[in-house]
C-alpha positions in Angstrom: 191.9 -39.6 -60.3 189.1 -38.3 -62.2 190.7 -40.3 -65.2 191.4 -43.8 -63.6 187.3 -43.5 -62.1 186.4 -42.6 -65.8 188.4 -45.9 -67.7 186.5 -47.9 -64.8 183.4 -47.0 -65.5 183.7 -47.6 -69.8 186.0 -50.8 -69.0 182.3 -51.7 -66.6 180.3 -50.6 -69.4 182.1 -52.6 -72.0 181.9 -55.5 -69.8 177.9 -55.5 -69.5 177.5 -54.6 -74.1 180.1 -57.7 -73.9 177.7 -59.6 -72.0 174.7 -58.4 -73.2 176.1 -58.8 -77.1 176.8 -62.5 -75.9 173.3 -63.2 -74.8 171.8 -61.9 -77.9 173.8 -64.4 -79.9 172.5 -67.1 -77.7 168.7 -66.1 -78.4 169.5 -65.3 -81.6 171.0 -68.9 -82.1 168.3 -70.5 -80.0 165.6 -69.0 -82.6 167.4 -70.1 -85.4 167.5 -73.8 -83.9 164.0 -73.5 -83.1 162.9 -72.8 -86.7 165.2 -75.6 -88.3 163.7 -77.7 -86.1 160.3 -76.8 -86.6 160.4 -76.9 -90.5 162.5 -80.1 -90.6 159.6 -81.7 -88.6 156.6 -80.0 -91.2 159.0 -81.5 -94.1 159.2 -85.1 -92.2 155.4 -85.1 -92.0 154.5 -84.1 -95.2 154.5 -86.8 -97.9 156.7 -87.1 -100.7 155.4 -88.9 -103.8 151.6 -88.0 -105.3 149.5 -90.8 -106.2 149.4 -91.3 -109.9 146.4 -92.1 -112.5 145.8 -92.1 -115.6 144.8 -88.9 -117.2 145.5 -87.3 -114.0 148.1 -85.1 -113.4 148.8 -83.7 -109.7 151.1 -81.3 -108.5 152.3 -79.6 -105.0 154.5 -76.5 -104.0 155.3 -75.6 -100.2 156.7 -72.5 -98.8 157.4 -72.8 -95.1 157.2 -69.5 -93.6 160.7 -68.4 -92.0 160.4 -65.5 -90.0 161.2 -65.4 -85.8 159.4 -68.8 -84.9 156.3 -68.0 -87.2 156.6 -71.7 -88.6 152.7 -73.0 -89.1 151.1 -75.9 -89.9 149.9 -76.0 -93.0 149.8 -79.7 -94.6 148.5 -81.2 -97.7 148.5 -84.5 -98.9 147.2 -87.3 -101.7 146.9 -90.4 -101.7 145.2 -93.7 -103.0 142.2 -95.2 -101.4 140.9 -98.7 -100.9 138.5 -98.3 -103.4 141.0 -97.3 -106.0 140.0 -93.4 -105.8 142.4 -90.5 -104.3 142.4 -88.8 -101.5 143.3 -85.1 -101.7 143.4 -83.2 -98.5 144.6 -79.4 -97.4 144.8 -77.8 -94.1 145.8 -75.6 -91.6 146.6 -75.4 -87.8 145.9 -73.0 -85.6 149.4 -71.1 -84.7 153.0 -70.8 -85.6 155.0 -72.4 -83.5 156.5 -76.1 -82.8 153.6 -77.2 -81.4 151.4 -76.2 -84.2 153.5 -78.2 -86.7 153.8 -81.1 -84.6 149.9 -81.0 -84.1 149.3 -80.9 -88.3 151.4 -83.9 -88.4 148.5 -85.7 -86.5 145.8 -84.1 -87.8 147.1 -85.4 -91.4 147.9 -88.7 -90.2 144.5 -89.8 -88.4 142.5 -88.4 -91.4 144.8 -90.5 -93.4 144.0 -93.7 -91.3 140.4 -92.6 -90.9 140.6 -92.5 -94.8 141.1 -96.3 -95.0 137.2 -96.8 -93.0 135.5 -94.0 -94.5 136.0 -92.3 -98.0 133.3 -90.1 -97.9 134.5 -87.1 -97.7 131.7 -85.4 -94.8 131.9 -88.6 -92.8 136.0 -88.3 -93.1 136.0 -84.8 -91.7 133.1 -85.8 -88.9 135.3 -88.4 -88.0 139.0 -86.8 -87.7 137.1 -83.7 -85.8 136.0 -86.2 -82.9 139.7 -87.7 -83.5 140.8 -84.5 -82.8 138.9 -83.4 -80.0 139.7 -86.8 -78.3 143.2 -85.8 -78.0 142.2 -83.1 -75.8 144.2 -80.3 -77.6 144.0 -77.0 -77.7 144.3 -76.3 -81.2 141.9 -76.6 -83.8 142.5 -77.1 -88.1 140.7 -75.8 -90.9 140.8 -78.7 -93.8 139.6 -79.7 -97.2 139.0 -83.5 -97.9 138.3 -84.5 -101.6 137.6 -87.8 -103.1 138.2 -87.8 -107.0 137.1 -90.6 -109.0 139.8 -91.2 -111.8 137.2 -93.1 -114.1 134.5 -90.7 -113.9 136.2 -87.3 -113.2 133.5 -87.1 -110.1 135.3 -84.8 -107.2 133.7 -85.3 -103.9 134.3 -82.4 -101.7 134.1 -81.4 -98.0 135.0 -78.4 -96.2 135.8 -77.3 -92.3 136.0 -73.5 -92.2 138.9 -73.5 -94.9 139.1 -71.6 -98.2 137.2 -73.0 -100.7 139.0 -74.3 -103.9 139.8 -72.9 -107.6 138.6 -74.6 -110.3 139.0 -73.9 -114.0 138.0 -75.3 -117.6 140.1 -75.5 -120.7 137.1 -73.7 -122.6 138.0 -70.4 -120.2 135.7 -70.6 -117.9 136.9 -70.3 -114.1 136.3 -69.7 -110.6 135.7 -70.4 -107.3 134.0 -73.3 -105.4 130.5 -72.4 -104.0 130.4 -75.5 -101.1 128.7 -75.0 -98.1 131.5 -76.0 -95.5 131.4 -76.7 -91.6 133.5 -75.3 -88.7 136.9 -76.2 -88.3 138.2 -79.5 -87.2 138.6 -79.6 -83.4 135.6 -76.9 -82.0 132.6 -78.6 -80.9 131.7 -82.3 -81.3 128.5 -83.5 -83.2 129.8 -81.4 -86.2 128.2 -82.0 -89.8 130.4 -81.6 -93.0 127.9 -81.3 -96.3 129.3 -82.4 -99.4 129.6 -80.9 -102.9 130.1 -82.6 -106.0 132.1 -81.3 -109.4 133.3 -82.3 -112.4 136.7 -82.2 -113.5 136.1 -82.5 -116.9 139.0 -82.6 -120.0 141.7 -80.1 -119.8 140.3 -78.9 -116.4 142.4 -78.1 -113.2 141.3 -77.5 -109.5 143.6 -75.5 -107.3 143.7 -76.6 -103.3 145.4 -73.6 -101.3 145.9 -72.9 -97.6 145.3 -68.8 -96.6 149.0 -68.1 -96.7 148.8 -68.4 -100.5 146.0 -65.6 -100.8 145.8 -63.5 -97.5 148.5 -60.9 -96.1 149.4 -57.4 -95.3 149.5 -56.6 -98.7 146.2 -57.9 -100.2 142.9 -59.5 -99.2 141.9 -63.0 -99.6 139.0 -62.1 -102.5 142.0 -60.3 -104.3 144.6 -63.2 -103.3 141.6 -65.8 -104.7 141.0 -63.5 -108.0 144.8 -63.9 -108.7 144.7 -67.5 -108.4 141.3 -67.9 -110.6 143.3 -65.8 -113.3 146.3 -68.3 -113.3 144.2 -71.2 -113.6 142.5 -70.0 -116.1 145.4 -69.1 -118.1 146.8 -72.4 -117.4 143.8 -74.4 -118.4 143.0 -72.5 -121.5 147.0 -72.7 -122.4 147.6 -76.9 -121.7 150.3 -76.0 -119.1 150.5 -78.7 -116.3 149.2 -79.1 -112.7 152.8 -78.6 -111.8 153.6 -75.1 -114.3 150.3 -73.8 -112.0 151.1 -74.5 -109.0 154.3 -73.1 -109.3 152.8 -69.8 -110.6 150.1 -69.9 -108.0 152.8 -70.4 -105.2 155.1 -67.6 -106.8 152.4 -65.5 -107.0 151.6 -65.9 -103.4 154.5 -63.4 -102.7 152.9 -60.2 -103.5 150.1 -61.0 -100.6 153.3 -59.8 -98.0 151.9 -62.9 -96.0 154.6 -64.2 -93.4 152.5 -67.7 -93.1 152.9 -70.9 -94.5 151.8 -71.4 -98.4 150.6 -74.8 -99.4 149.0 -75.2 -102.9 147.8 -78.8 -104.3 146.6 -78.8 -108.1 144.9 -81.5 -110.0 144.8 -81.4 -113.1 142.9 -83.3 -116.1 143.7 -84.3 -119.7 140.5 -87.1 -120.2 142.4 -90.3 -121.3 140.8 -92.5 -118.5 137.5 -91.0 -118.5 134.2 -93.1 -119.9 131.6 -91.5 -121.7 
């Protein structure tokens, strides 16, 4: 008797690991939806092509982070403006989830469309951050807008409460951008965005990153920005082109341990539209 209660009780308790084993896979499968989903949509709101100029050479890399539903909202973007200068922007949403990618998709939109009023690059970001806080959302963006000026070289530059940028110079000099900034897109209305100017002068690069790229478990963001600052020096001194660094920077952006989204965006100069 003892026997036939015992096989009842393991044929109950195989029953429930059945059952339990079954609902895992659904999670498990439910998770795995959700992140397809989520970096399908980043992918579909990112653009494809880069603008082109003369003398100009532009370059992105993207590394969607993959782990659970840590998917982010990282963006960047280039594009020409009515004036006949680019736009190049970089960001980053608040969170890791659906909603945070769906969100950078309209963040990176309006400042596109607000693009087409305004160029300059503190009035863009003043703009898109009412935009943004007439949408009544939740969430909030760190961004870099800059204008460059492919007859000139002149890079126009504004910053909310993002990273600031790398620049280098084929003559070995490199470093990091020293721009005031704002507060992220999305916090308070009434916001102010100053703007720095630099020169991207022959043979020089500048690097556009999001925080995935140089922060993590494994190193700081001043060590994560030194790293990048080395590359592009390297890479300026050394020729290579806006897309051999940003392919560095981005697989150098492994040994930060980060499980966030890496964006990098790299212009890069070689002076054959440029007047004296």
């Amino acid at each position: 008797m003892s026997r036939k209660a015992a096989t009842g009780d393991d044929d109950e308790l195989l029953a429930r690991l059945g059952s339990l084993t079954a609902q895992a896979r659904e999670r498990a499968e439910f998770q795995r939806s959700q992140v397809e989903l989520a970096i399908a949509l980043q992918r579909g709101m990112l653009p494809g092509d880069m603008p082109s100029a003369p003398g100009f050479d532009l370059a992105v890399e993207y590394a969607p982070a993959c782990y659970g539903l840590n998917v982010g909202g990282d963006w960047y973007d280039a594009f020409m403006l009515p004036d006949g200068r680019i736009g190049l922007s970089i960001g980053d949403v608040q969170g890791h989830n659906i909603e945070a990618a769906a969100f950078m998709g309209q963040v990176r939109v309006g400042l596109r469309a607000l693009a087409s009023v305004t160029g300059q690059p503190g009035e863009l970001l003043a703009r898109t951050n009412e935009l943004i806080l007439s949408l009544g959302a939740d969430l909030f963006a760190t961004c870099t807008f800059m204008r460059l000026d492919p007859a000139t070289g002149l890079l126009e530059s504004a910053r909310a409460g993002h990273i600031p940028c790398v620049w280098a110079t084929a003559d070995g000099k490199s470093g990091i951008t020293e721009d005031e900034g704002g507060p992220p897109l999305g916090i308070a209305s009434g916001m102010r965005y100053p703007v720095t100017r630099h020169r991207l002068t022959t043979g020089g690069v500048f690097v556009l990153l999001t925080d995935g790229v140089v922060e993590g478990p494994s190193m700081s963001v001043d060590e994560g920005l030194d790293q990048v600052v080395r590359l592009a020096g390297v890479a300026a001194v050394a020729g290579l082109s806006a897309g051999s660094l940003a392919a560095a920077v981005i697989k150098g952006a492994e040994r930060v341990g980060h499980e966030d989204d890496a964006a990098v965006l790299v212009v890069g100069h070689d002076g054959r539209a440029v007047r004296a």
